[in-house]
N, C-alpha and C positions, 0 to 999 in steps of 0.2 A: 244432234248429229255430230257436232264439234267434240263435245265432250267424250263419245261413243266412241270418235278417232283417236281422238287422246290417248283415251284408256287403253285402248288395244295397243299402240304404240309403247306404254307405259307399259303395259306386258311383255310386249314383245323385249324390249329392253332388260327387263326381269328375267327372263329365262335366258336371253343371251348373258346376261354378265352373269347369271349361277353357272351357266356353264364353262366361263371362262376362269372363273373362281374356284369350281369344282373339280375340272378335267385341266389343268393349265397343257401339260405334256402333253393331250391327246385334241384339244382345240392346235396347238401348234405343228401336229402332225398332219391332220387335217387341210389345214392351209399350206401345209408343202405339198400334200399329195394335189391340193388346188394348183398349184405354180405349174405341174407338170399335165394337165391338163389342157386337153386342145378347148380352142376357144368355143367352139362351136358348143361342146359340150356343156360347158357354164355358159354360155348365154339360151341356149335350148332350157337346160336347167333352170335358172334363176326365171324364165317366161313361165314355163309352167308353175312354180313357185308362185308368181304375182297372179295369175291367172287360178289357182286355187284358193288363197288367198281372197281374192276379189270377190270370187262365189262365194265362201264361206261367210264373209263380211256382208255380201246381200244378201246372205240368206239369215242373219241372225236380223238386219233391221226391217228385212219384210215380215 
């Protein structure tokens, strides 16, 4: 199960830093268009994000 976390995280990290690598201009856009954003909206956001996430994650180790 540790290792399974790992991994995922190890990916997750993978596709974040390609996209940081790959899109520099349009990752730093993104994070402004975030600054102006009400908070409700990122954090409603970022819940369903963990909440999808989580299912996705139990559903690969059942």
């Amino acid at each position: 199960m540790t290792q399974f976390v790992l991994g995922s995280l190890g990916m997750l990290l993978i596709i974040e830093g390609l996209l940081y690598a790959l899109f520099p201009s349009r990752m730093k856009a993104m994070i402004t268009s975030m600054l102006n954003m009400e908070n409700d909206k990122l954090k409603w956001g970022g819940l369903m994000s963990a909440i999808l996430g989580f299912i996705m994650l139990w559903s690969v180790i059942e």
